[in-house]
C-alpha positions in Angstrom: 91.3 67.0 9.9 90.9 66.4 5.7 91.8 69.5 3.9 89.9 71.1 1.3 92.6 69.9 -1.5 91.5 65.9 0.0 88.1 66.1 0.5 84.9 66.2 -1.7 84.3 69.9 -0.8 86.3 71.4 -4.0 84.5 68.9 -6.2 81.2 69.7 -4.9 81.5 73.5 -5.5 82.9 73.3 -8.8 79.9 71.0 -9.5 77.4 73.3 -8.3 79.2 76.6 -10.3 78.9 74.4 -13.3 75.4 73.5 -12.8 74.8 77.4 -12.4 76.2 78.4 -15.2 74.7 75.6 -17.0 71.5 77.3 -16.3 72.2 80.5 -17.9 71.5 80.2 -21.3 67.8 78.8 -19.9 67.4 81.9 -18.0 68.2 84.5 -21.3 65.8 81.9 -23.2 63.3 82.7 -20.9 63.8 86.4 -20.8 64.1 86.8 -24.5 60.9 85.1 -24.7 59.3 87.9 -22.3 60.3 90.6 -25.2 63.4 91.7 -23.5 66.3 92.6 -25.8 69.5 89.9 -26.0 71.4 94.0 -25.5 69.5 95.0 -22.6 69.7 91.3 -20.9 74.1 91.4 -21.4 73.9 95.2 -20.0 71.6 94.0 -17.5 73.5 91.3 -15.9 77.2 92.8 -16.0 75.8 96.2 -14.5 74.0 94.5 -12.0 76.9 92.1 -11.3 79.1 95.1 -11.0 76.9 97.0 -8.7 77.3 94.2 -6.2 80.6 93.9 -6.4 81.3 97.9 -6.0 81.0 97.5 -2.1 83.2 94.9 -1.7 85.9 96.6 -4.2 85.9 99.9 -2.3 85.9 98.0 1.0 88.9 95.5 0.0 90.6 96.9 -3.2 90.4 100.9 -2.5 93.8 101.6 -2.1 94.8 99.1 -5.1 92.3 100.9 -7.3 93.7 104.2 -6.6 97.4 103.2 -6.9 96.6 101.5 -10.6 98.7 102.9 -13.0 97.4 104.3 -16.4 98.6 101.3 -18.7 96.8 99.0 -16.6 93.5 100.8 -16.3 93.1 101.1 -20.3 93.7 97.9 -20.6 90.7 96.8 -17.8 88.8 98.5 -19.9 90.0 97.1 -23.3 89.3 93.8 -21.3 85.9 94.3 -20.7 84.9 95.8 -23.9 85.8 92.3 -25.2 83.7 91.4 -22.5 81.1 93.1 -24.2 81.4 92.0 -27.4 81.0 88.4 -26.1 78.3 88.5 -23.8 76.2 91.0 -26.8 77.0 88.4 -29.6 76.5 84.9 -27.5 73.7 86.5 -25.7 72.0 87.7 -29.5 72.9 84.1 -30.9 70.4 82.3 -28.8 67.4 84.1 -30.6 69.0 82.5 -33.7 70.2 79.0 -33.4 69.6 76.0 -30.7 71.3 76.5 -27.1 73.2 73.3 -27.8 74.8 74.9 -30.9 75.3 77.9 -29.0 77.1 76.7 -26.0 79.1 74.5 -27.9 80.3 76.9 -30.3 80.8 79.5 -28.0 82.7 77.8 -25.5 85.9 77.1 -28.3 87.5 80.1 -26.9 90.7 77.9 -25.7 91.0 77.2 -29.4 90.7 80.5 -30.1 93.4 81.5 -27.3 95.7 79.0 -27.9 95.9 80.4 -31.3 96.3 84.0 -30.8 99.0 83.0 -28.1 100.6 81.3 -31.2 100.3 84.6 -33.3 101.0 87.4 -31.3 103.6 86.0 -28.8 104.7 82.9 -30.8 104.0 80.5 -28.9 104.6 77.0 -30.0 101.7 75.0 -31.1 101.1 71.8 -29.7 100.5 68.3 -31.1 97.2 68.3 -28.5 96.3 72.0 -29.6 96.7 71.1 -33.4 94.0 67.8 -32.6 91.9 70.4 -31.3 91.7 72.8 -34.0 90.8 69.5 -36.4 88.6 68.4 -34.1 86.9 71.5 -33.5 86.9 72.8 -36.7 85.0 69.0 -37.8 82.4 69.6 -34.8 82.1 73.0 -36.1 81.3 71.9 -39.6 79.1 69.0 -38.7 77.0 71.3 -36.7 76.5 74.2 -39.5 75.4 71.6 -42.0 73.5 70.0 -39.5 71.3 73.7 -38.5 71.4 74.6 -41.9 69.3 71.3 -43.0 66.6 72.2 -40.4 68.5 71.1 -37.3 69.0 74.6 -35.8 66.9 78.1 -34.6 65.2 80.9 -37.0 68.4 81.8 -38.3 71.0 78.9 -37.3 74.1 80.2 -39.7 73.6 84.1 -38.3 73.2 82.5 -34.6 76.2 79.9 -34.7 78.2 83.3 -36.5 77.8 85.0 -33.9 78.4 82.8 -31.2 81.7 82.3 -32.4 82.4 85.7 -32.6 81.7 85.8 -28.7 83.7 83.0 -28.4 86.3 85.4 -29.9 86.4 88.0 -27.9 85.2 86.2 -25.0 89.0 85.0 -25.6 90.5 88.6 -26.2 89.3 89.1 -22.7 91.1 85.9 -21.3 94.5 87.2 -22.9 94.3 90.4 -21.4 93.0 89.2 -18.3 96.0 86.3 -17.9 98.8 89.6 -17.8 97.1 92.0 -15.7 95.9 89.1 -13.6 100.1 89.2 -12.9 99.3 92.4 -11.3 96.0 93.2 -9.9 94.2 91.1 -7.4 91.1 88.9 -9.0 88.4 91.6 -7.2 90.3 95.1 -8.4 90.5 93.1 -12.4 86.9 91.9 -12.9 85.6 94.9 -11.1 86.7 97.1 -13.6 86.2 94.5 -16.4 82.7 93.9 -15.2 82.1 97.9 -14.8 84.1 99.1 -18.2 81.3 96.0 -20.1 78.2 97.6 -18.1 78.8 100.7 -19.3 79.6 99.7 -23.3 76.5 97.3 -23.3 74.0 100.1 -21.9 75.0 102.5 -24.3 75.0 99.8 -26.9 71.8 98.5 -25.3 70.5 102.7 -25.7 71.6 103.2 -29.4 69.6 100.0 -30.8 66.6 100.6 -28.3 66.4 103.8 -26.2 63.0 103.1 -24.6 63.7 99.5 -23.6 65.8 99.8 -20.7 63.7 103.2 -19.5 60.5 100.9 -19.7 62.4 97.8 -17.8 63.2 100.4 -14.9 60.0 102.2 -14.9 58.0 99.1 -14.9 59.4 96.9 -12.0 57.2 98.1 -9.6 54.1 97.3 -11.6 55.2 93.4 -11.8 53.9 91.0 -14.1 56.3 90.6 -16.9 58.9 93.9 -16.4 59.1 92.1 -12.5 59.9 88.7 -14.5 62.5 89.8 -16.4 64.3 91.8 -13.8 64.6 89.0 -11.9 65.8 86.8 -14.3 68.7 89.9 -15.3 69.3 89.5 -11.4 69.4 86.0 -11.8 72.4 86.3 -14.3 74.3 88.6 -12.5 74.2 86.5 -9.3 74.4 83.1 -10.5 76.3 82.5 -13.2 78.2 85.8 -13.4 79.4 86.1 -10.2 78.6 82.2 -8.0 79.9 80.7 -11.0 82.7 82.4 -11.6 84.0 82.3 -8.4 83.4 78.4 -7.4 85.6 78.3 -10.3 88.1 80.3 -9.1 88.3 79.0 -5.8 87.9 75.1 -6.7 91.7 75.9 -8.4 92.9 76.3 -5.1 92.3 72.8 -4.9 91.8 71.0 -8.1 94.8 71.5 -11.4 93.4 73.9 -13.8 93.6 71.1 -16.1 90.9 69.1 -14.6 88.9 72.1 -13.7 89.5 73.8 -17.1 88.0 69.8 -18.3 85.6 70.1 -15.9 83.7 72.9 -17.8 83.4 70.9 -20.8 79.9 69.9 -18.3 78.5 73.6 -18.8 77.7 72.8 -22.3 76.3 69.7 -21.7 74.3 70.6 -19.4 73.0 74.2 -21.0 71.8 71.3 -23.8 70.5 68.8 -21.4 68.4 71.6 -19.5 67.0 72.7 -23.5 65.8 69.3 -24.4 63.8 69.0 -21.3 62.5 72.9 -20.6 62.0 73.4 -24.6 62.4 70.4 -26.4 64.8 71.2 -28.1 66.3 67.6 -29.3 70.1 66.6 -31.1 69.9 65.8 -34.9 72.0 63.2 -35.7 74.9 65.2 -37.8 74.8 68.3 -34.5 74.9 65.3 -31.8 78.2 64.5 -33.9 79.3 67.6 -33.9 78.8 68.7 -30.1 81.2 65.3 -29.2 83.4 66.4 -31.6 83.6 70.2 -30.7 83.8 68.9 -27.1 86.7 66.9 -27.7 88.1 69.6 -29.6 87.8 72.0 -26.7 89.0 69.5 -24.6 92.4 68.9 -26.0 93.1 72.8 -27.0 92.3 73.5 -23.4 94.3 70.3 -22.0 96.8 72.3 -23.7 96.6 75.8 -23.0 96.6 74.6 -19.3 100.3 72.9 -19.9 101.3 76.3 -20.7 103.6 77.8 -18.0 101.9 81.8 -19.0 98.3 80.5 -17.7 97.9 82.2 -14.6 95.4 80.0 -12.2 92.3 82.4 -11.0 91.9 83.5 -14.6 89.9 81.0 -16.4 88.1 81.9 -19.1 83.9 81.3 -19.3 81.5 82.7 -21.0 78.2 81.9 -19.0 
């Protein structure tokens, strides 16, 4: 009988969690453009994702959940307020630049791990993480000047900001993630990441707008455009949060974190694919330069990061 590890299986499911995830930044296009909030769509889809999940935690992770100890509870939640921060300032940089743009730029978080891993634990840089950072940093610049000659969104230089700032601290999650991940069992750790993040985006989500997740809820039932963007918050939570994620996760059973970690370079790709053909969204010649650069870039920090023997498998990092 051909195992999992031989067959086309693994490769077929990490294929179809890319392709997911791929689609995500389509689906908060699309929900943006029925009025809802870039705060209430990130506190939609992490409380939703972690309302799913709360059966299965208190069914298979009770007793692990009870027993965590103080230290490692704070920092779940640390985790997922860096969580927050990521999925409020990638998902708020799509009303602002081009989804190319943003995926790319968002997804340099190995970069920005393997760099913090060099400044708080001193880690040794490599000659494949230093080609990154040139790389990425080139891609980067290629792709500013590119948005800011008429290449980008409404606002491309406030849009690409802040999708490296979720780049950021979707990384600050990653770090904290790769040591408790040491300790706590993948469904206990992004339970209470996923949880800790719902609950800072809806009282984020409440402070900028107080009626608009009120008027969400209290307008489902009524369908038309409330129904639309519900579904597409549901949409989030299930596909790319939570089928993505895990496809992921369980294709490194079978496939090296490098070549998985590789693999996502796809996401990207196909987020700006998807954009060209839904909204026309084309490449200018300078930010077509840039996204092969930046992917490059990504490619060899996270070729890198991978070598390292503190990288955890089952804790990749992702933003979609």
């Amino acid at each position: 009988m051909t195992s999992p590890r031989r067959s086309l299986l693994p490769h077929l499911v990490l294929a179809g969690g890319i392709a997911v995830a791929a689609a995500a930044s389509i689906m908060i296009r699309l929900a943006q453009s029925l009025g809802l909030p870039s705060t209430t769509i990130a506190a939609g889809r992490l409380a939703i994702a972690a309302l799913i999940l709360l059966p299965l935690a208190l069914a298979q992770a009770r007793g692990e959940l009870g027993a965590l100890r103080r230290r490692d509870i704070l920092l779940s939640v640390a985790s997922g307020l860096f969580l927050a921060v990521h999925f409020a300032a990638w998902i708020s940089s799509l009303e602002f630049t081009s989804v190319a743009s943003s995926v790319a730029l968002v997804s340099t978080n190995p970069l920005w791990v393997a760099l913090a891993s060099a400044l708080l634990f001193r880690e040794r840089l490599s000659a494949a993480t230093l080609l990154g950072v040139a790389l990425t940093i080139g891609g980067s610049v290629l792709i500013g000047l590119s948005d800011s000659s008429g290449g980008g969104g409404s606002n491309a230089l406030l849009g690409n900001g802040l999708a490296l700032l979720g780049a950021a601290a979707g990384s600050g999650y990653f770090l904290i993630g790769r040591g408790l991940r040491r300790r706590l069992s993948i469904l206990a750790y992004i339970w209470l990441a996923y949880s800790s993040a719902a609950v800072a985006l809806v009282l984020l989500a409440l402070a900028v707008g107080p009626g608009d997740l009120g008027a969400l809820w209290r307008s489902v039932s009524l369908g038309g455009v409330a129904l639309s963007g519900f579904a597409l918050l549901a949409g989030l939570a299930i596909g790319p949060q939570l089928l993505g994620h895990t496809a992921f996760n369980w294709s490194l059973r079978y496939l090296s974190a490098t070549f998985v970690t590789v693999a996502l370079l796809g996401e990207p790709i196909g987020s700006a694919l998807l954009a060209l053909l839904i909204f026309g969204e084309g490449f200018q010649p300078l930010q077509l330069a840039g996204f092969v650069l930046l992917l490059a870039g990504i490619a060899s920090a996270a070729r890198a990061e991978q070598a390292a023997p503190s990288a955890p498998a089952g804790a990749q990092p992702g933003h979609s």
